[in-house]
Backbone as a ProteinNet text record, in pm:
[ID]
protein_1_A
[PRIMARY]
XXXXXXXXXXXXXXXXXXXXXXXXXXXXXXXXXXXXXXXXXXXXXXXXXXXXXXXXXXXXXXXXXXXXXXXXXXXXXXXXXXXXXXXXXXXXXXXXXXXXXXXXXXXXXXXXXXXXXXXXXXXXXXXXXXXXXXXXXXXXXXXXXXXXXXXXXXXXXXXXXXXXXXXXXXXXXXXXXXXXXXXXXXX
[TERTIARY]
84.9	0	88.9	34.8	124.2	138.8	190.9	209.8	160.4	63.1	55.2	121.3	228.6	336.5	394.4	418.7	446.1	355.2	246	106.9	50.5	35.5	2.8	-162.3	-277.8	-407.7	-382.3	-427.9	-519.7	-620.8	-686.8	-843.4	-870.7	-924.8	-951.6	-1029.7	-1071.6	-1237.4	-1284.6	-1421.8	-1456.1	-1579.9	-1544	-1673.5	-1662.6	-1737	-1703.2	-1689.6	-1810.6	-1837.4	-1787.1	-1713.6	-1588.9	-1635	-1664.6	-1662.4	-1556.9	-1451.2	-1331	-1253.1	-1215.7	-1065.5	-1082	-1174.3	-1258.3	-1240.8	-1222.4	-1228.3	-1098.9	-988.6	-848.6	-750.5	-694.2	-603.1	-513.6	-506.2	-483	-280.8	-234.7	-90.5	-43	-114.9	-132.7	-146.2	-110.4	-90.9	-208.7	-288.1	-415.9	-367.9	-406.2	-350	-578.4	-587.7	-689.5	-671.1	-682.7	-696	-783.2	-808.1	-907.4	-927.4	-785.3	-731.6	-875	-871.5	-922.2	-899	-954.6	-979.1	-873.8	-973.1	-993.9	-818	-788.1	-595.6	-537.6	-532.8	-501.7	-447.7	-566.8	-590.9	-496.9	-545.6	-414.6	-305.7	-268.7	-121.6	-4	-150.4	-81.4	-101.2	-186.8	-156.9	-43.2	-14.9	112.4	218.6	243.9	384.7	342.1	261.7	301.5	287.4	286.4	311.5	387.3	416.3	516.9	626.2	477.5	492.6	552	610.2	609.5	492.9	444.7	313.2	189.8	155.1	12	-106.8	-189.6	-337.5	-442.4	-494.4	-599	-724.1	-817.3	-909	-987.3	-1158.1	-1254	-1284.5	-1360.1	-1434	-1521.1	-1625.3	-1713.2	-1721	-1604	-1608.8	-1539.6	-1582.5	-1535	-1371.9	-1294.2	-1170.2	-1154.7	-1124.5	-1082.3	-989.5	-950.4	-789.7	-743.5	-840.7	-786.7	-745.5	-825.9	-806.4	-701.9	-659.9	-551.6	-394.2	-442.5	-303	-284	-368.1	-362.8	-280.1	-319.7	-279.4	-179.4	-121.4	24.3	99.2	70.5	132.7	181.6	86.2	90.8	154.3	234.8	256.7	402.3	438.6	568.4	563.3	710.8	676.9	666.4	642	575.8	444.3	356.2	226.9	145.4	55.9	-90.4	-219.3	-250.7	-350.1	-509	-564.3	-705.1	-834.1	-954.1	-1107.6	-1147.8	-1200.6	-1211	-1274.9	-1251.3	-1346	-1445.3	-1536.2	-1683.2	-1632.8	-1704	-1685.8	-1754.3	-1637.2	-1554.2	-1411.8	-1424	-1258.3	-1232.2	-1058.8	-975	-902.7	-912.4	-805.6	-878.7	-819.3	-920.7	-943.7	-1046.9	-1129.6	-1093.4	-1084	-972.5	-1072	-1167.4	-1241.2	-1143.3	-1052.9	-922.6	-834.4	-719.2	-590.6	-507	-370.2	-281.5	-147.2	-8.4	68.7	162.2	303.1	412.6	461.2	504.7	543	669.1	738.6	878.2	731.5	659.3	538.9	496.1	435.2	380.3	502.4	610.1	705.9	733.2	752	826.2	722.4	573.7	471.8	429.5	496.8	439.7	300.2	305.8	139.7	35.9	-88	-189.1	-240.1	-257.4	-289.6	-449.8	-291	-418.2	-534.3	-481.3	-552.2	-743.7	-740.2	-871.6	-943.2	-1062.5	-1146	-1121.1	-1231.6	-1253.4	-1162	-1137	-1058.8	-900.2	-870.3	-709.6	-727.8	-785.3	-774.4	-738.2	-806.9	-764.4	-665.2	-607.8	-548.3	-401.8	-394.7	-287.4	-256.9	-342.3	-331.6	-285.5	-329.2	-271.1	-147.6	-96.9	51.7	148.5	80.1	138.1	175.4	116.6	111.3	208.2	182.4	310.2	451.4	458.3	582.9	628.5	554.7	594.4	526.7	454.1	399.7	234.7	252.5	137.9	-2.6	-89.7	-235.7	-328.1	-334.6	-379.2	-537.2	-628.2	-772.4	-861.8	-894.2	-956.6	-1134.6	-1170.1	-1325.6	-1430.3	-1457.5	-1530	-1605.9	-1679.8	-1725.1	-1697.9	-1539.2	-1445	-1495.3	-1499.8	-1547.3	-1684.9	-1708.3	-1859.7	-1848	-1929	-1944.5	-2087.5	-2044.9	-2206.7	-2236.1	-2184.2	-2243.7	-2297.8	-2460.1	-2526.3	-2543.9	-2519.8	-2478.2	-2395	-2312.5	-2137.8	-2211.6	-2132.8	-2154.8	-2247.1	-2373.5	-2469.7	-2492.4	-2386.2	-2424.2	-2362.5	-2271.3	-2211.1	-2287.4	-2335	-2418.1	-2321.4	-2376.1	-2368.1	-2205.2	-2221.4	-2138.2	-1971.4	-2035.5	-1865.9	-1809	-1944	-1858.4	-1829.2	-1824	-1794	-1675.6	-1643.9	-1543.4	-1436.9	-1450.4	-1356.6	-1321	-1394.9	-1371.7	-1295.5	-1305.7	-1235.9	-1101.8	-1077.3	-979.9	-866.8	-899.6	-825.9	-831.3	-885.7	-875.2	-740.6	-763.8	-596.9	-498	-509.4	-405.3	-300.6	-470.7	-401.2	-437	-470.2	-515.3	-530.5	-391.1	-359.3	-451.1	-437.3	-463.4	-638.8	-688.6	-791.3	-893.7	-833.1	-936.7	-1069.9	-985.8	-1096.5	-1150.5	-1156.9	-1234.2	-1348	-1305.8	-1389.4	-1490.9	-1424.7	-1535.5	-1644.6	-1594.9	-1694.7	-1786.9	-1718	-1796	-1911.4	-1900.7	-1973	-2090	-2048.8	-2115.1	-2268.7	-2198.7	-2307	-2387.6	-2352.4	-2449.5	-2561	-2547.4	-2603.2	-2690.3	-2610.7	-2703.3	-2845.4	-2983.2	-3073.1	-3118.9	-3189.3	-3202.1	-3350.4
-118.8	0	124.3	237.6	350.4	424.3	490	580.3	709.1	785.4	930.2	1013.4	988.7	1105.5	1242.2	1162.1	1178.9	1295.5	1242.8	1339	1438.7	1525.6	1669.5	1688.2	1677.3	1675.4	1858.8	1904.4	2024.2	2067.3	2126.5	2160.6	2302.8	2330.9	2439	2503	2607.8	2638.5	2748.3	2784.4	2908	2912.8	2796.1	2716.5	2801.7	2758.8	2784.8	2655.8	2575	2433.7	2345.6	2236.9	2147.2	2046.7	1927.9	1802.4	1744.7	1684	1666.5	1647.4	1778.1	1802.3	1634.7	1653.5	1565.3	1360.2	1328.8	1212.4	1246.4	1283	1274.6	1238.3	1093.2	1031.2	1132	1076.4	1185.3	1195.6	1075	1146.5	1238	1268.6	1372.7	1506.3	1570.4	1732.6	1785.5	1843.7	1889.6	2057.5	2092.7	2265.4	2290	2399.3	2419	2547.3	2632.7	2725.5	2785.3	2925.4	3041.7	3101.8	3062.4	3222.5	3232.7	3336.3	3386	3314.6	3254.5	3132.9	2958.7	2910.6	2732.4	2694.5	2773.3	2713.8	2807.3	2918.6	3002.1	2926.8	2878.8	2810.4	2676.5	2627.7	2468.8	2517.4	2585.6	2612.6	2659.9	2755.1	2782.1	2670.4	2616.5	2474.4	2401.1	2355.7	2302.1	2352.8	2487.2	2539.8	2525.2	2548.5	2569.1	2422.5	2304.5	2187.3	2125.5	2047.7	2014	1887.4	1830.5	1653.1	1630	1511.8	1561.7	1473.9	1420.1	1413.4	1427.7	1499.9	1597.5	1531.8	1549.7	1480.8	1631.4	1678.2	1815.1	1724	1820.7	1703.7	1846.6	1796.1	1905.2	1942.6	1974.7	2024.2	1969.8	1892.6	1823.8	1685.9	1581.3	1431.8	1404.3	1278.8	1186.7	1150.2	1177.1	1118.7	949.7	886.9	748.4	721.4	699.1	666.7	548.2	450.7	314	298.8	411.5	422.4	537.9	588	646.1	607.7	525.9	454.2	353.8	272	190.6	272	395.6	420.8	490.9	551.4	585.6	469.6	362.8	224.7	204	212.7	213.1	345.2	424.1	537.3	567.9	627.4	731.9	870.4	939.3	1056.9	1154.6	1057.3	1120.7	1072.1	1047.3	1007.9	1068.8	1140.6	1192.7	1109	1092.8	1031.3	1117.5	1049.5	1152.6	1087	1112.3	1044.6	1097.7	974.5	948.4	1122.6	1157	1236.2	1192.5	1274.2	1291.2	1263	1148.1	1122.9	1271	1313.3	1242.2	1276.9	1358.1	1396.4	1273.9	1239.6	1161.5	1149.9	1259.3	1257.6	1241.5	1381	1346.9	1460	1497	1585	1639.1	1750.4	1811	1769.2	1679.8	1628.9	1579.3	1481.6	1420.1	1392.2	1431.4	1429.3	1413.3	1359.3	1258.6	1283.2	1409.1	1371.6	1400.8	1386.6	1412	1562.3	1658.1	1749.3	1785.1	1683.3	1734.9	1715.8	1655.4	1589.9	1808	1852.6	1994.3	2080	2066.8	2185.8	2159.2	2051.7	2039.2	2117.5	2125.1	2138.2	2315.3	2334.1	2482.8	2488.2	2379.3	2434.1	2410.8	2464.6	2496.4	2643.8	2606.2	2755.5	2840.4	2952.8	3032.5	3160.5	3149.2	3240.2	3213.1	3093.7	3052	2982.7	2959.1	2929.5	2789.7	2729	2608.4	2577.3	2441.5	2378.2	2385	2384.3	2393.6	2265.4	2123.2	2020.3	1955.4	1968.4	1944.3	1985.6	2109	2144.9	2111.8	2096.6	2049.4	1924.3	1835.3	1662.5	1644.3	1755.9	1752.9	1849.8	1858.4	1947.8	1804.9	1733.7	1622.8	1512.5	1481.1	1459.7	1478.7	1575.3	1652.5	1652.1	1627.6	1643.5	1486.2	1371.9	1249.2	1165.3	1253.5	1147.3	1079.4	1018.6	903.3	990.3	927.3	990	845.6	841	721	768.8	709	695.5	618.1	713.7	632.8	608.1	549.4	537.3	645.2	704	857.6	789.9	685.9	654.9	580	575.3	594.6	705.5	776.6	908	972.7	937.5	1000.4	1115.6	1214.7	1359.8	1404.7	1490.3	1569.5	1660.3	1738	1823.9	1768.6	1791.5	1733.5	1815	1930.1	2074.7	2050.2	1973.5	1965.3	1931.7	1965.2	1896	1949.9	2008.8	2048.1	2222.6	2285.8	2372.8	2522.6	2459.1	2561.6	2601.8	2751.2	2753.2	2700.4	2735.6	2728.9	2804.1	2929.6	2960.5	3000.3	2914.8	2886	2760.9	2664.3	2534.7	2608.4	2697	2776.9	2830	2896.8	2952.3	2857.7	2746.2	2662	2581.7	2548	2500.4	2519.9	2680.7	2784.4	2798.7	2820.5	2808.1	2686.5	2559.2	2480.2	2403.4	2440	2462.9	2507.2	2656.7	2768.4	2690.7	2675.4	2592.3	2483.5	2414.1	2252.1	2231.2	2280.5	2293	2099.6	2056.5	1908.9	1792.1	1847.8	1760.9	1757.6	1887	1859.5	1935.2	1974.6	1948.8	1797.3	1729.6	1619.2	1610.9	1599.7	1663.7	1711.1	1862.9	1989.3	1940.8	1893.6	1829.5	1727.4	1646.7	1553	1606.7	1725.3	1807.6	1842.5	1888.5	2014.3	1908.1	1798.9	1694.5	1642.2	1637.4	1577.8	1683.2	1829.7	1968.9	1992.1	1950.2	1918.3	1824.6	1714.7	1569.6	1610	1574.5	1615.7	1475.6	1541.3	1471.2	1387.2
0	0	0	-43.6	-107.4	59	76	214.6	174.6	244.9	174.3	220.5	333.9	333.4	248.1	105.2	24.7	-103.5	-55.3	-124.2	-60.6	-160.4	-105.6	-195.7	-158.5	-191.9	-247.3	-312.4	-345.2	-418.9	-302.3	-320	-395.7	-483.2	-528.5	-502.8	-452.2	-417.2	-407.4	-429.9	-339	-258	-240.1	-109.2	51.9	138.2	264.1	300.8	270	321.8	213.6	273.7	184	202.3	157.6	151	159.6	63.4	18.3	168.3	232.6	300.2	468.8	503.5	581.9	532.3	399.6	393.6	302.3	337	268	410.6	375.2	486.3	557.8	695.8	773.7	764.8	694.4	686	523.3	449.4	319.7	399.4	285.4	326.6	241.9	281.7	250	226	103.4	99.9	-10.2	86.6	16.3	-9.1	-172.4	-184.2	-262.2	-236	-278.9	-382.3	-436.7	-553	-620.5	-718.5	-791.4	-939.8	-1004.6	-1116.7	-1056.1	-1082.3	-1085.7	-1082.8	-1199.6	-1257.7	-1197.2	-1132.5	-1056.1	-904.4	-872.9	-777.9	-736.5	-842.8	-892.5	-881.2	-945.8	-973	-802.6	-751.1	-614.8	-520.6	-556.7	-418.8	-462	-559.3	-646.7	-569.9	-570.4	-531.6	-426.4	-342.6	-151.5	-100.7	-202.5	-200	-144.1	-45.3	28.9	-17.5	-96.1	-145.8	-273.4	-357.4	-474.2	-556.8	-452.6	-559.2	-538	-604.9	-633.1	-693.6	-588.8	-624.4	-625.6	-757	-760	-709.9	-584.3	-648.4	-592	-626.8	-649.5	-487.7	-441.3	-318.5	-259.6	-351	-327.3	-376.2	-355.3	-355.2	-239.7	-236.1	-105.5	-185.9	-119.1	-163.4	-198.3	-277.4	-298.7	-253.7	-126.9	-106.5	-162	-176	-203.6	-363.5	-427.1	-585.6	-570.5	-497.7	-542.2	-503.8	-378.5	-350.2	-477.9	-530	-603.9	-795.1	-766.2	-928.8	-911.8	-748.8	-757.2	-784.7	-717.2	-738.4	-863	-972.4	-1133.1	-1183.3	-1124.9	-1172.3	-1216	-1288.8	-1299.6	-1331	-1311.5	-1308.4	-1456.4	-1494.8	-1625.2	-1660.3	-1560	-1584.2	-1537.9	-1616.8	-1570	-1581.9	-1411	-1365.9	-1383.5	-1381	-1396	-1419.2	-1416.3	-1426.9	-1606.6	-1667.3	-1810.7	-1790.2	-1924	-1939.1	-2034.3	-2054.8	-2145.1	-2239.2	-2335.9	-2497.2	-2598.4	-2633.4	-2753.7	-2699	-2597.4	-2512.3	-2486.3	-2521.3	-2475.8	-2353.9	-2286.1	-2175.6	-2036.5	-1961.8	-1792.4	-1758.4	-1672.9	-1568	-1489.7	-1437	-1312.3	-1210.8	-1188.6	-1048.6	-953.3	-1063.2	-981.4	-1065.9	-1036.9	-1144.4	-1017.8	-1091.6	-994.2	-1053.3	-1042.7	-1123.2	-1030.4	-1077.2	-935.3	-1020.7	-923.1	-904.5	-1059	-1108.7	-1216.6	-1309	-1363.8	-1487	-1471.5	-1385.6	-1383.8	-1422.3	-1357.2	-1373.8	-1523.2	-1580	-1744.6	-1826.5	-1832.7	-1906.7	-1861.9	-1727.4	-1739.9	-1624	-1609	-1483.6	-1589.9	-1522.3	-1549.5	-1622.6	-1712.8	-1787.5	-1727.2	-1681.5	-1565.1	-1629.2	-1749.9	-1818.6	-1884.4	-1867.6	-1863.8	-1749.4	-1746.7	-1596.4	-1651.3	-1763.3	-1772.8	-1859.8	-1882.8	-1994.7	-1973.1	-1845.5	-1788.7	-1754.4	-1755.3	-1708.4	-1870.3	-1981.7	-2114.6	-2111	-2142.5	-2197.5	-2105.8	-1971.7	-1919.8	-1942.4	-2021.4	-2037.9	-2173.5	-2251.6	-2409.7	-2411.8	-2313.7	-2314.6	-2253.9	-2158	-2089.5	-2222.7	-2278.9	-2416.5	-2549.4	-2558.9	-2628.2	-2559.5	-2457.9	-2357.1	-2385.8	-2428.6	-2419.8	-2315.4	-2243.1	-2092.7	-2117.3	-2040.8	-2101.8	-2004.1	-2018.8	-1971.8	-1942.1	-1829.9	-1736.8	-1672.2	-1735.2	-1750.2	-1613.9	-1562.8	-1401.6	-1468.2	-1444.3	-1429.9	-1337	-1404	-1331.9	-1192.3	-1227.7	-1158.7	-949.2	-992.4	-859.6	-770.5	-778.2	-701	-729.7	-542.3	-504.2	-555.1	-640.5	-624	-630.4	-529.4	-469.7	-536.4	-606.7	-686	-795.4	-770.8	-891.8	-981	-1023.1	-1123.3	-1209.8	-1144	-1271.8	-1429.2	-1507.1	-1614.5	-1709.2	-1660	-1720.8	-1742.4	-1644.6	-1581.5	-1688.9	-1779.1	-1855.4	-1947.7	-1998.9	-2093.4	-2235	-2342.5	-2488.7	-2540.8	-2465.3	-2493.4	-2412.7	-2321.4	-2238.6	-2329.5	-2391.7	-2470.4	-2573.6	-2622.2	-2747.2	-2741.3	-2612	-2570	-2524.9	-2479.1	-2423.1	-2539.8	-2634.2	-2749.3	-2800.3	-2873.8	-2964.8	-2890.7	-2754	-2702.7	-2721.1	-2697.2	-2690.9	-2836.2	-2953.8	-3079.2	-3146.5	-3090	-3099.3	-3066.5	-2956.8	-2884.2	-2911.7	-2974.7	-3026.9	-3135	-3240.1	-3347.9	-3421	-3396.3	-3496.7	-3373.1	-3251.5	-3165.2	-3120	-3101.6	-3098.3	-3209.7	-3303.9	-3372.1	-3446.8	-3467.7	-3461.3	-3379.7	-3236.2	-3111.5	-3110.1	-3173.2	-3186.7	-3306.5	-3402.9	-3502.7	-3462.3	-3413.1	-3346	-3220.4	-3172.2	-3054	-3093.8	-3296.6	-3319	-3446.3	-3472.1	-3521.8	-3395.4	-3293.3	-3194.6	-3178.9	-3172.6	-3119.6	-3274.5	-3367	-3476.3	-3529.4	-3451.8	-3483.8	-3428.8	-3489.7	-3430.3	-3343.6	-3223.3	-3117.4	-3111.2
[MASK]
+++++++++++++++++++++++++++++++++++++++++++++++++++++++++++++++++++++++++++++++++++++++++++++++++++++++++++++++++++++++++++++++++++++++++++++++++++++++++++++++++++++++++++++++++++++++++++

């Protein structure tokens, strides 16, 4: 079994009331922060990080310890851990992402300049860097927020789209095509 000495949890938030910090093993270093945007946020729990390996996880899930001791186990430090994301995305969800501390510094962090879509776009930089992208089953983790998911209008997916489009043009555009195939398909 993995020791969490070693792991430093961070919570992103701008909650008062936390779920999360409460069912995260009591030898992990729990850093919860406030900043002002989501990757803002990430990025500063990262540095005031004690551990070198870094588990993001949301505010409102029950921590998996047993699924996460289990996929540090399976891990190196060029591996980004994370919960499947939504089809037709390939990669993972910033609900819970799992990487060690050199995997963030090589790639640059989290791109703080946008709210949403810093969990893509940090997995398709991980990517490009050579490091592999390790697929958890969403379904590992309780989450209480029954809002997620549904909650973005039309045109934040427009905006997060177009964004990580620019970005990655070779990589996710087939993505974006198949994004914009399904918003079409009639229902």
């Amino acid at each position: 079994m993995v020791e969490f000495d070693d792991v430093s949890v961070v919570i992103p938030t701008v909650r008062e009331s936390l779920v999360t910090p409460a069912t995260v093993p009591d030898d992990a270093e729990v850093i919860v922060r406030r900043d002002e945007g989501l990757n803002v946020a990430r990025n500063a729990g990262v540095r005031a990080a004690s551990a070198d390996w870094i588990v993001i996880a949301d505010d409102d899930i029950e921590f998996p310890t047993a699924t996460v001791a289990e996929t540090l186990g399976r891990m190196d430090r060029q591996t980004l851990a994370g919960l499947r994301d939504f089809p037709p995305l390939r990669w993972v969800i910033g609900r819970l992402m799992i990487f060690h501390r050199d995997l963030w510094n090589r790639v640059g962090g989290f791109d703080e300049r946008r709210h949403h879509g810093g969990d893509t776009d940090f997995a398709i930089r991980v990517e490009k860097e050579g490091g592999r992208v390790l697929q958890l089953e969403r379904d590992v983790v309780p989450h209480y927020d029954e809002e997620t998911g549904d909650t973005m209008v039309t045109r934040g997916h427009l905006e997060w789209t177009w964004y990580l489009l620019r970005r990655h043009p070779r990589v996710f555009g087939p993505v974006a095509a198949k994004l914009l195939a399904n918003k079409l398909r009639p229902r």
